[in-house]
C-alpha positions in Angstrom: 0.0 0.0 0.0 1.5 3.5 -0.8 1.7 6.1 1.4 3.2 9.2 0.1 4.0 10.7 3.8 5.6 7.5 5.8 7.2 7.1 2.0 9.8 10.7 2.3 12.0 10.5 4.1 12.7 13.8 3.8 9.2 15.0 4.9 9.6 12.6 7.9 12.8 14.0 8.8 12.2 17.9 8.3 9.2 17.2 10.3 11.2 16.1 13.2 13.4 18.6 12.7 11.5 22.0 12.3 10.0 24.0 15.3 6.2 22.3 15.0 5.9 22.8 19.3 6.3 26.3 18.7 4.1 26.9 15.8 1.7 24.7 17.8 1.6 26.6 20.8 1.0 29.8 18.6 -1.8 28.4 16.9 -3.4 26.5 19.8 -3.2 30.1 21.4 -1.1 28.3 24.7 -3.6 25.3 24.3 -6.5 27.3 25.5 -8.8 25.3 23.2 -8.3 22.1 25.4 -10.4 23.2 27.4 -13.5 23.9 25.3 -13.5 21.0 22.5 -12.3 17.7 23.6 -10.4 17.3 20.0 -8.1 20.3 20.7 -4.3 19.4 21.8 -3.9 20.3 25.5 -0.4 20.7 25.0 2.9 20.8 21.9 3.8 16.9 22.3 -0.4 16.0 21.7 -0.8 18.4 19.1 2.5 17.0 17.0 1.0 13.4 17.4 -2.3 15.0 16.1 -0.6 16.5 12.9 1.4 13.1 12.7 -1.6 10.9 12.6 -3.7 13.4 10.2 -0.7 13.3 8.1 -0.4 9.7 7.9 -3.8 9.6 6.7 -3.8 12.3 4.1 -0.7 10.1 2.8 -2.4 6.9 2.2 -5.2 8.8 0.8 -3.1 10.4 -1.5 -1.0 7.2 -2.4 -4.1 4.3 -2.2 -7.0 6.1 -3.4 -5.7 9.5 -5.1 -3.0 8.7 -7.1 -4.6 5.6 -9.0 -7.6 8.1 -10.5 -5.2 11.0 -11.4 -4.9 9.5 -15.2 -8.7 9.1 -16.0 -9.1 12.7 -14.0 -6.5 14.3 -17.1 -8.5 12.4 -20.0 -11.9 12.8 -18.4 -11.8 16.8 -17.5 -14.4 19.2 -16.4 -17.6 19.2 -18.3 -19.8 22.2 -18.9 -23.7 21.0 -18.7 -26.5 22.4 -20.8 -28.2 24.2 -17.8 -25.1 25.6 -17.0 -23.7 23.6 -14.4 -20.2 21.8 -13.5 -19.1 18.2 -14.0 -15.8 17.5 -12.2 -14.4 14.6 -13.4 -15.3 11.3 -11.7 -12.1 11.3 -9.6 -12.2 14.1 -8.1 -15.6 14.3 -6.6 -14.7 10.7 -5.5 -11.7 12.3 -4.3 -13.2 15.1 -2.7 -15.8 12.9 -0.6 -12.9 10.5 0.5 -11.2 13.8 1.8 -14.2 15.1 3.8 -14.8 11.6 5.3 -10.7 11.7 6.4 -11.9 15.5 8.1 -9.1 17.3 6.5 -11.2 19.8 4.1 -10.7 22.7 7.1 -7.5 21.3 8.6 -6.5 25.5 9.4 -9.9 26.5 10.0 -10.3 27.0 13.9 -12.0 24.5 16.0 -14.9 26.1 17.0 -16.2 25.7 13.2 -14.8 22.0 13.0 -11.7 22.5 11.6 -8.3 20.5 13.0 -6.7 24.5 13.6 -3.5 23.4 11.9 -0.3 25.2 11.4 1.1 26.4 7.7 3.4 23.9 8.3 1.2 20.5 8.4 -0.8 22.2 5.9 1.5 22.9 3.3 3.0 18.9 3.9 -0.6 18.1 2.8 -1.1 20.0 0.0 2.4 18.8 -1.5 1.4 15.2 -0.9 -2.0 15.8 -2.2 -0.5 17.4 -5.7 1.8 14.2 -5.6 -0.9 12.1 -6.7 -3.1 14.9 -9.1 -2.3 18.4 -9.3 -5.4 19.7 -10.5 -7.4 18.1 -7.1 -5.2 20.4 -4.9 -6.7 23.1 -6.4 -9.9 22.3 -4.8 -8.0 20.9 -1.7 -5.8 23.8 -1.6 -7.7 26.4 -2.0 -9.0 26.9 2.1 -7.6 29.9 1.9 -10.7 30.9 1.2 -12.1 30.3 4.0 -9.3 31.6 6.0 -10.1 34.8 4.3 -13.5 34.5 5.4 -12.8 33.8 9.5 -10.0 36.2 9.2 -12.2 40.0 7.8 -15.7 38.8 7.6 -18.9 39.3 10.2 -19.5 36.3 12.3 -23.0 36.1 10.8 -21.0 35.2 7.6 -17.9 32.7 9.5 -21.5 30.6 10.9 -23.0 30.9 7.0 -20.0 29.4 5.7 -17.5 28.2 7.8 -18.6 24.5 9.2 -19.6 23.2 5.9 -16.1 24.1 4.7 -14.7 22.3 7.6 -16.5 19.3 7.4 -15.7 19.3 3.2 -19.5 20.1 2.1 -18.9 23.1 0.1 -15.9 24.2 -2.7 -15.2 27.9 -3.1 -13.4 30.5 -5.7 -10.8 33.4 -5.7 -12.9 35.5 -7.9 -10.5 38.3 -9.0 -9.1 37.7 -12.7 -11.1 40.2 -15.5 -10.6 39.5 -19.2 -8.4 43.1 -19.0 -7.5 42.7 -15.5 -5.1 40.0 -15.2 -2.4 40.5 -12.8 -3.0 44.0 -12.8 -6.1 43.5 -10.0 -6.5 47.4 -9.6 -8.2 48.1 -12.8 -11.2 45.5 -11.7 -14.3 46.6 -13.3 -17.0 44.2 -12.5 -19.3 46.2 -11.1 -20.6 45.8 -6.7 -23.6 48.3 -6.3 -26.6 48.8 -3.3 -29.7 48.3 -4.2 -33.1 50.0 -3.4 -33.9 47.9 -0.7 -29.6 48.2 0.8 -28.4 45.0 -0.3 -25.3 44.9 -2.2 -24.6 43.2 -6.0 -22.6 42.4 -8.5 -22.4 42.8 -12.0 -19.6 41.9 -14.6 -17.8 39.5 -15.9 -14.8 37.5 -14.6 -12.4 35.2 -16.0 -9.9 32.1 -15.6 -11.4 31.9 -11.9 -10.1 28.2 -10.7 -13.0 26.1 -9.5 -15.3 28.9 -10.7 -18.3 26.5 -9.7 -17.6 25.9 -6.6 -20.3 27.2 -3.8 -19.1 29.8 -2.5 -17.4 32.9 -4.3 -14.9 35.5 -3.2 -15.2 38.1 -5.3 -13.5 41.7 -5.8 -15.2 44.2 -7.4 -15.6 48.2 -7.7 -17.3 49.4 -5.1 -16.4 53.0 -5.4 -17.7 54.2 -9.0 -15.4 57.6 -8.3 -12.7 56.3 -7.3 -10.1 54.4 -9.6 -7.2 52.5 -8.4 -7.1 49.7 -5.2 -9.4 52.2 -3.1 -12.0 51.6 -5.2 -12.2 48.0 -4.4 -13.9 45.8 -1.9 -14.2 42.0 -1.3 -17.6 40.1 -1.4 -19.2 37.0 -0.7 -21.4 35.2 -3.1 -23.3 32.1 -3.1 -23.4 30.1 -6.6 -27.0 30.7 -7.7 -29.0 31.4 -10.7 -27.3 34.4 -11.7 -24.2 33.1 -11.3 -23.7 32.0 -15.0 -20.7 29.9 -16.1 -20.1 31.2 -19.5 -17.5 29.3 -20.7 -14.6 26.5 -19.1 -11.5 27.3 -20.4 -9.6 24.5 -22.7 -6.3 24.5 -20.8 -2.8 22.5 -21.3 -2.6 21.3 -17.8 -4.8 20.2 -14.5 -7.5 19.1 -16.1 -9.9 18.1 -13.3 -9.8 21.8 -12.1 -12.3 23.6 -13.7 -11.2 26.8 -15.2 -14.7 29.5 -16.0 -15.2 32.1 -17.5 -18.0 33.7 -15.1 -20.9 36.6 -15.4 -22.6 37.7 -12.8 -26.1 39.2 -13.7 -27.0 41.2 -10.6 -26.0 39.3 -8.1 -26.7 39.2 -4.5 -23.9 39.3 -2.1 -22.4 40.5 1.2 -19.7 42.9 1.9 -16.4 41.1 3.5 -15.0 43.6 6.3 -14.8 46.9 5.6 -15.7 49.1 2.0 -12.6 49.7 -0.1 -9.9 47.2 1.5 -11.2 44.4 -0.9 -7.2 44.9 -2.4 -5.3 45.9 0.5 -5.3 43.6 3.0 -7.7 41.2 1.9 -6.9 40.2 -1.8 -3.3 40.6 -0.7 -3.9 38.2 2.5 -5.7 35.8 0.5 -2.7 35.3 -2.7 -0.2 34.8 -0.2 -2.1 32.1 1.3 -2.5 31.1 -2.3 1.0 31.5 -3.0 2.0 29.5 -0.2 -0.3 26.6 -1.8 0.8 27.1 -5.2 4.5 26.3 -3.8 3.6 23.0 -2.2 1.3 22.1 -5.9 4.7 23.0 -7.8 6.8 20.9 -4.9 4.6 18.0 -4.8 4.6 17.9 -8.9 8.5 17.9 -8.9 8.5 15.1 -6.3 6.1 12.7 -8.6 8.5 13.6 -11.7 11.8 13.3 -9.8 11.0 9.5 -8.8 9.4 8.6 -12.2 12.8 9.5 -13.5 15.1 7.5 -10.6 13.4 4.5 -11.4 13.6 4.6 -14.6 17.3 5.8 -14.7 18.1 2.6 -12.3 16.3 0.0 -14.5 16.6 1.2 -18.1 19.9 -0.6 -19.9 21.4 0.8 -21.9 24.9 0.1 -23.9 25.2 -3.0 -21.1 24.0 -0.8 -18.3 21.4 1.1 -16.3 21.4 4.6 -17.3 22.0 6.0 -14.3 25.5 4.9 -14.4 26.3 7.4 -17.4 27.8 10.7 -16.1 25.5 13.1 -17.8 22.2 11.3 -16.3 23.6 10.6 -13.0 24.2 14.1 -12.8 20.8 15.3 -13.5 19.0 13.1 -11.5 21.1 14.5 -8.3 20.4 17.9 -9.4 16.6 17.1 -9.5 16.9 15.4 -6.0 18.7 18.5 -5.2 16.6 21.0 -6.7 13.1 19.5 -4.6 14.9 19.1 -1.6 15.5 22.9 -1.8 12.5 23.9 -3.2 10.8 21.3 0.2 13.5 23.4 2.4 12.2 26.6 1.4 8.7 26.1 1.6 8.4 24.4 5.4 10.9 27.1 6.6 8.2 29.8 5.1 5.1 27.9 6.2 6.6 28.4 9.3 7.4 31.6 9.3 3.8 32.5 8.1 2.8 30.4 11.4 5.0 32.6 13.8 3.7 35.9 11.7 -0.1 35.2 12.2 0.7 33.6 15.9 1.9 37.0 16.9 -0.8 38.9 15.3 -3.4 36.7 17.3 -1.7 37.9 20.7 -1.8 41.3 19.6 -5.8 41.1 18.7 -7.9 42.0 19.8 -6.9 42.5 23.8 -3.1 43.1 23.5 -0.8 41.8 26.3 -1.0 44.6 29.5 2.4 44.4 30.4 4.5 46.5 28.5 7.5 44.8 27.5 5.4 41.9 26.4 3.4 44.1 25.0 6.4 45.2 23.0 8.6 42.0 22.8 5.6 40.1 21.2 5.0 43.7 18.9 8.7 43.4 17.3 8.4 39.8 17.2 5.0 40.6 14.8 6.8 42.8 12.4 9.8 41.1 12.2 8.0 37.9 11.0 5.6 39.5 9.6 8.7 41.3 7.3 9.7 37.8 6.9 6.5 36.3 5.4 6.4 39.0 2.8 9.6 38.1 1.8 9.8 34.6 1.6 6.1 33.9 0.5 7.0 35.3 -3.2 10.4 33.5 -2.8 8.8 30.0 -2.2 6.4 30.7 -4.8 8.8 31.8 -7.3 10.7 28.8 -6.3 9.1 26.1 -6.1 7.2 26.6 -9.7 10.1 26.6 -11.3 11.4 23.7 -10.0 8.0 21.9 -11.2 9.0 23.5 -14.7 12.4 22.2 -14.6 12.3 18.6 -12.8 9.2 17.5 -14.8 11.1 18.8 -17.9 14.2 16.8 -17.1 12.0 13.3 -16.2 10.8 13.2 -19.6 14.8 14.2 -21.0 15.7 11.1 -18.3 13.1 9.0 -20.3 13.8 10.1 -23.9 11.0 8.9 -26.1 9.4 7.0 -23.4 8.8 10.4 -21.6 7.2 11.6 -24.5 4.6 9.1 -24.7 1.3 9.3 -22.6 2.4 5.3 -21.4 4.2 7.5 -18.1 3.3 10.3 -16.2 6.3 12.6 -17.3 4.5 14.5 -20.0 1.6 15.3 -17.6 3.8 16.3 -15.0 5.0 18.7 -17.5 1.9 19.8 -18.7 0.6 20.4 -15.1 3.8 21.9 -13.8 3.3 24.7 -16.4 0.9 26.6 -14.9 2.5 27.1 -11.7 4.9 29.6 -12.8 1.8 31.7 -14.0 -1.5 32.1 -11.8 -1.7 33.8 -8.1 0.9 36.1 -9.8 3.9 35.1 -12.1 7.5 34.5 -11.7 8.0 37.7 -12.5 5.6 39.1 -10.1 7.4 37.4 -7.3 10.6 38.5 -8.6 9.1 42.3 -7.7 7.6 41.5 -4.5 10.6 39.5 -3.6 13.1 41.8 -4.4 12.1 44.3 -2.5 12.6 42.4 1.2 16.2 41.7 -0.8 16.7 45.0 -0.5 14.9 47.1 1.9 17.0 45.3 4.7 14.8 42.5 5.8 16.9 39.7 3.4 20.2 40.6 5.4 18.7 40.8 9.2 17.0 37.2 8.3 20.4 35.8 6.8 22.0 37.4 9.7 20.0 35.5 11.9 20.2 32.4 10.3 24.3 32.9 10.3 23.7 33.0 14.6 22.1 29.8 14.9 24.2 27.4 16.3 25.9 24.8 13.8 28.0 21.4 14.1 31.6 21.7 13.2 31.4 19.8 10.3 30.3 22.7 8.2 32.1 25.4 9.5 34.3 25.7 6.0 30.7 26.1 4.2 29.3 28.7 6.6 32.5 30.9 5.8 31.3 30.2 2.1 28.1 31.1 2.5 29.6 34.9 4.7 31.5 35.4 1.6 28.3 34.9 -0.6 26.4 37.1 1.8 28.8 40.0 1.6 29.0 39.6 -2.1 24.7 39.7 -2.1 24.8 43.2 -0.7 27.6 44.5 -2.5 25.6 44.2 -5.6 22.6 45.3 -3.5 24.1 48.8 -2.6 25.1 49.6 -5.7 21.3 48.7 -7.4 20.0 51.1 -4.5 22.1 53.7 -5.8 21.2 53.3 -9.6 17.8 52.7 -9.2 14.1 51.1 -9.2 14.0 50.4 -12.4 17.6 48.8 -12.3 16.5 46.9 -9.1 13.5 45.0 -10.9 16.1 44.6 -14.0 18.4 42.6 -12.0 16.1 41.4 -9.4 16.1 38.0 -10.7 19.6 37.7 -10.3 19.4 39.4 -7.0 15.9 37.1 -5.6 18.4 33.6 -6.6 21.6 34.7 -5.2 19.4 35.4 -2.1 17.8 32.3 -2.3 21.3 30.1 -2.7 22.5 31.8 0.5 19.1 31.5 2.4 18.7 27.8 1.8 22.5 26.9 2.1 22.0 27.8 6.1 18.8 26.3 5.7 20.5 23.1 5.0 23.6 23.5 7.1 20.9 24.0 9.9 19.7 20.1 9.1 23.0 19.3 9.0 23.3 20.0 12.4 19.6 19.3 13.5 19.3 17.6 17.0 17.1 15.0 15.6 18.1 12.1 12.9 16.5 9.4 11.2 18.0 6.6 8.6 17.1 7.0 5.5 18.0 4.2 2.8 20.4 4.5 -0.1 20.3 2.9 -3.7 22.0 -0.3 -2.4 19.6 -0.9 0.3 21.8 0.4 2.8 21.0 2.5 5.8 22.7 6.2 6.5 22.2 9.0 8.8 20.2 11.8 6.8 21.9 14.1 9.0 25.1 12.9 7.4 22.9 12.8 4.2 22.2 16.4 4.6 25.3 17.7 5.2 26.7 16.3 1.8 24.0 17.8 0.1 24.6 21.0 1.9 28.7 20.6 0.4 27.4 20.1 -3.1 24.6 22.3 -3.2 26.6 25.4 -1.8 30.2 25.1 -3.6 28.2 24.3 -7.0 26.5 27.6 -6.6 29.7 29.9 -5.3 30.6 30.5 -9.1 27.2 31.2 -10.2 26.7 33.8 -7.3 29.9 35.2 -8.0 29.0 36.0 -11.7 25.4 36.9 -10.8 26.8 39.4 -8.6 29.6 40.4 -11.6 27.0 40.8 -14.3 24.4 43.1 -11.6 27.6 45.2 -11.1 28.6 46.2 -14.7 25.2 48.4 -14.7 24.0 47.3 -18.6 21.0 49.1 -19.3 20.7 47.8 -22.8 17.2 46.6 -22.2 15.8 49.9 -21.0 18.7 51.6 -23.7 18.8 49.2 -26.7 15.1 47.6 -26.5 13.6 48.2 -30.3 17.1 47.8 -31.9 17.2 44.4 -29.6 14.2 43.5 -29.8 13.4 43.9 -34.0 10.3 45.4 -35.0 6.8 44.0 -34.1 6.3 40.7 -36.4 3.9 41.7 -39.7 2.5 39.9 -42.4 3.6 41.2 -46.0 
């Protein structure tokens, strides 16, 4: 029987090794909860055997039941029906039930609605084990960020509408924010949020590429504020999926097939106001894509994982010239760089999930009745904005990450496979397919380049390194810590001189500037596991045994001396100040393609 959790042993040993009883104790509020619902933790050891046991479950959902169905999901699709409803494909509702029976659908919701009140942490392990076995179901899974947005700004009459039947899985819901002119550009939303005669609010307009666009409940932004153009103009509102919800269209896509992508018009439609009037973009929308974002990582990570292990079997059992394939020097190299390039992607994510735990954890103590003593009051008020600085860093970087790695692991399993790979007889050109998408919705690569690069260099990337660099480290690595100070210094070398020539310059070279910042971030990240106070074994390709500490800390040695060079010409290239593309463009570029 597969199980996609107890089978990583990297998930099983980064969850021994990251800080879950602190996140725990953040989100459990000091185990308050105990005391009112006889399912919450009383204290950090109950509630890590709680995330443990969910986990375990969600795994051989994902290996037994999931996985088989995630074929006939991609042939089978979405279908549009005559009266205007939404088919999923067979899997996935069969999916979906199996889900709600296993009481994961609200795993962060809190439990006085039903939900398990889960850290980022145990939530993003699910999501990446969920897109394991079929991408396009995590986008139904994954999306209870929807309903975190809902606990988190709206009226309680609205958290008791909708909030148990997400927890207990009997209602889907939608980000509702993408126009056919508005695509990542969200502040020129036009669809249309008016009051009625009688004070009621609706909706009218049209929306598009809206993931799961028939799911129950809709989040939808929309101009509230006819006079006023821009982000102020916008609010957030809630919307049940009713008659004059209309699904115009589902969109023919490359990828994720069993997650229904609509084309929507609503035809005055009731709905009620989410918090306050013209904050639908700031916080809300902004709160609820980096909860997407954060999702979106673990899809792209748990894609990569499925490719990565397609291709190591098939490198260890294809022959070739009198030998497996995996004993030629060019394949043997790849495959470690895609083992590599997950683990980092994995590294990245948990570490951010994490941090996004500690960020809202310190908000909660904050609101609404603040700490009276003062230094708490003001310990616990740094601790907020420092992590909170943290989260808007790292969110894009994981993001950003991650994707890319789907992009480039699923591309290198079907290389690994040659012809095979091409053919729909493996998974590889699905992978592929699926993978694609990642790097584009909740905001593109480029996009999180921008948001990214500005926590690079407004300060907050070199107090986080710098507090990485303090964290105490086995000896073994010393001679890679100094590599990663000389990387460090190098970072904001290049980052003082960008500040001097620019914004525009900054987002020119932030790519460069988000992956050298990346390397260095994740080389302590894995010199840290290196040195973790907790081990397992972990097997090898013979069948032997070996410490993953000792595992880690070769990884670590390969993963940071292979990147010194390219962080040293990164960092070369940022400092010779071309401005070609801004200077050069149309003679670069060539004239707009015509016909003749």
């Amino acid at each position: 029987m597969a199980n996609f959790y107890k089978d990583n042993d990297d998930i099983q040993f980064l969850f021994k090794h990251i800080d879950m009883a602190g996140a725990a104790e953040l989100m459990e509020e000091g185990f308050k909860f105990a005391k009112e619902f006889d399912y919450a933790p009383a204290d950090a050891a109950e509630a890590i055997e709680n995330y443990d046991l969910v986990l375990d479950s969600v795994g051989k959902l994902s290996g037994d039941f999931i996985a088989p169905r995630s074929e006939g999901i991609d042939r089978q699709g979405s279908t549009l029906n005559e009266d205007g409803t939404v088919s999923y494909a067979d899997g996935i509702r069969e999916s979906l039930d199996m889900l709600a029976k296993a009481h994961v659908m609200g795993s962060t919701l809190p439990h006085r609605f039903g939900g398990l009140n889960f850290p980022n942490v145990a939530h993003s392990i699910s999501i990446e084990m969920v897109s394991r076995a079929d991408a396009s179901l995590m986008n139904l899974f994954g999306l209870q960020g929807i309903a975190e947005t809902i606990n988190f700004f709206a009226s309680e009459e609205i958290k008791q509408k909708y909030l148990h039947d997400f927890a207990n899985g009997k209602i889907t819901g939608a980000m509702v924010l993408t126009e056919p002119d508005a695509g990542s550009d969200l502040q020129i939303c036009k669809l249309r949020a008016f009051q009625g005669d009688d004070g009621n609010w609706y909706l009218h307009g049209v929306k598009r590429f809206i993931t799961n666009g028939c799911g129950e409940v809709l989040l939808v932004l929309a101009r509230s504020e006819p006079d006023r153009a821009g982000g102020l103009g916008l609010s957030l509102f809630s919307c049940d999926r009713g008659p004059t919800v209309h699904v115009r269209r589902i969109e023919d896509k490359l990828g994720i097939h069993g997650s229904p992508t609509c084309e929507l018009f609503f035809d005055n439609t009731p709905c009620e106001l989410i918090g306050e009037r013209r904050r639908g973009l700031a916080p809300y929308v902004m709160t609820l894509m980096n909860g997407a974002r954060l999702g979106i990582s673990a899809q792209g990570l748990g894609i990569g994982e499925a490719a990565f292990r397609v291709a190591r079997d098939y490198a260890a059992s294809r022959k070739q010239f009198g030998a497996a394939i995996e004993k030629l020097p060019a394949v043997r190299d790849l495959v470690i760089d895609m083992k590599m390039d997950v683990e980092q992607a994995r590294t990245l994510l948990y570490e951010t999930s994490r941090v996004v735990d500690f960020d809202i954890g310190y908000t909660k103590i904050l609101e609404p009745t603040p700490p009276a003593d003062k230094e708490e009051f003001k310990r616990v008020k740094e601790l907020s904005r420092r992590y909170g600085r943290y989260a808007g860093m790292l969110t894009p970087m994981t993001k950003y990450l991650s994707s890319e790695m789907a992009n480039r692991v699923a591309y290198n399993a079907i290389q690994v496979l040659g012809g095979s790979g091409f053919m729909r007889d493996y998974p590889c050109e699905r992978y592929a397919r699926d993978a694609r998408i990642t790097t584009i919705y909740e905001g593109t690569s480029q996009l999180q380049v921008v948001a990214a690069v500005r926590g690079v260099c407004s300060g907050t990337a070199e107090k986080y390194i710098d507090e990485l660099a303090a964290m105490q480290y086995e000896p073994q690595v010393n001679d890679l810590l100094a590599l990663l100070k000389e990387q460090t210094a190098l970072l904001f070398k290049a980052v003082a001189y960008v500040k001097e020539t620019g914004v525009d310059y900054m987002d020119l070279v932030g790519r460069g500037l988000v992956d050298v910042a990346i390397n260095i971030i994740c080389g302590y990240l894995f010199c840290s596991q290196a040195s973790s106070k907790v081990d397992i074994q972990t097997e090898m390709a013979g069948g032997e045994k070996t410490s993953m500490k000792k595992r880690k800390e070769l990884l670590a040695r390969r993963y940071i001396t292979k990147n010194n060079p390219f962080i040293k010409a990164t960092v070369e290239n940022i400092l010779t100040g071309n401005r070609s593309t801004f200077e050069q463009y149309e003679t670069l570029a060539g004239a707009v393609p015509q016909e003749k």
